[in-house]
C-alpha positions, 0 to 999 in steps of 0.5 A: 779914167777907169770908169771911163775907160770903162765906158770907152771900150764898151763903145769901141767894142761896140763900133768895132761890131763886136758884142759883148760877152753878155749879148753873145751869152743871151744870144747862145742861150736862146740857140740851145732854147731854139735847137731843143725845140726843134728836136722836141718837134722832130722827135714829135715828128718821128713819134708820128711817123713811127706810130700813126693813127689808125684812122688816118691808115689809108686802106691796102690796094685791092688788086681784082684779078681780071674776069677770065684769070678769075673764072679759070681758077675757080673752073679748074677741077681738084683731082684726089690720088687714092689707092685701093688697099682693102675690100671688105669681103663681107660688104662685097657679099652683102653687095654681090648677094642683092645684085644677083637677086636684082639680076634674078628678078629681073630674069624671070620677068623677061622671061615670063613677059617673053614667054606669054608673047611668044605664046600668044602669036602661037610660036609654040604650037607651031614649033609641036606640030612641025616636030610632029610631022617629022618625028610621026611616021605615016598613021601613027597618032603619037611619036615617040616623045612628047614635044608639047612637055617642053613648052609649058609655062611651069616647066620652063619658069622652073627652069629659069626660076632653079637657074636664076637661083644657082646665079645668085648663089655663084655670083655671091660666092665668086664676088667674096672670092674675088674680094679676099684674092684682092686683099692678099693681092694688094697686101704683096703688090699694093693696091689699085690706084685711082684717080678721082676728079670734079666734075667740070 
């Protein structure tokens, strides 16, 4: 009776559409079997997004600037604040010193260029003989002073040679001056300040 009592609940249990604790052990296994590789495929998943390859990175966006925005930027000129705080007296004489020397040359020259026309269209000559007519009184052959002295080509590059040279020696002796005033200047007051730009 046992054994087929056996036998006779397994099938009622069966027609009944219940399983028995064996199968629903197997089916609970193959549950846990089916979740773990799942989780192992997830965490491959994650694995994958936390750490792709860097074949597969796409490229970032290169975002192009329109033409004009562009060619603006690269026109704007950079501008530089500066302040003048010292000048060196000694290369301000040594730069003073060859300008006037410059200046200088550059004056005798006019002059003795000016000087050989004016003589050549008889300016001179014209001047001596209308101061003559003035000063002479009637028979005498000689005035009282000689006119012609003044225009001579040695007195007069003379002159403009001893000037050119007393020019030279105030405008390197004023520019050194000036060059030490501004130094205390700027040591009480500050310095100029000055602006400086590109080009556009």
């Amino acid at each position: 009776m046992s054994a087929q009592g056996g036998p006779a609940k397994a099938t009622s249990t069966r027609e009944n559409g219940q399983k028995p604790e064996t199968e629903v052990l197997d089916m609970i296994g193959d549950k846990t079997d089916t979740e773990q590789q799942e989780q192992q495929v997830e965490e491959q998943n994650e694995t994958v997004r936390i750490r792709p390859s860097l074949t597969s990175e796409a490229p970032p966006p290169v975002v192009e600037l329109p033409k004009k925005k562009a060619a603006a930027a690269a026109r704007l000129p950079r501008k530089a604040h500066l302040v003048l705080r010292r000048v060196e007296p000694w290369s301000a004489m040594k730069f003073s010193f060859v300008v006037s020397l410059v200046c200088f040359v550059v004056l005798f020259v006019a002059v003795a260029v000016l000087y050989g026309v004016l003589s050549a269209l008889g300016v001179f000559e014209s001047i001596v003989q209308t101061v003559n007519q003035l000063t002479q009184a009637d028979g005498q052959t000689t005035g009282s002073f000689d006119v012609s002295s003044w225009f001579e080509p040695v007195r007069i590059l003379g002159y403009t040679a001893l000037i050119g040279a007393v020019n030279v020696v105030l405008i390197t002796a004023l520019s050194t001056l000036g060059a030490v005033i501004y130094n205390i200047a700027a040591d009480l007051v500050g310095g100029v300040e000055v602006t400086f730009s590109e080009a556009e």
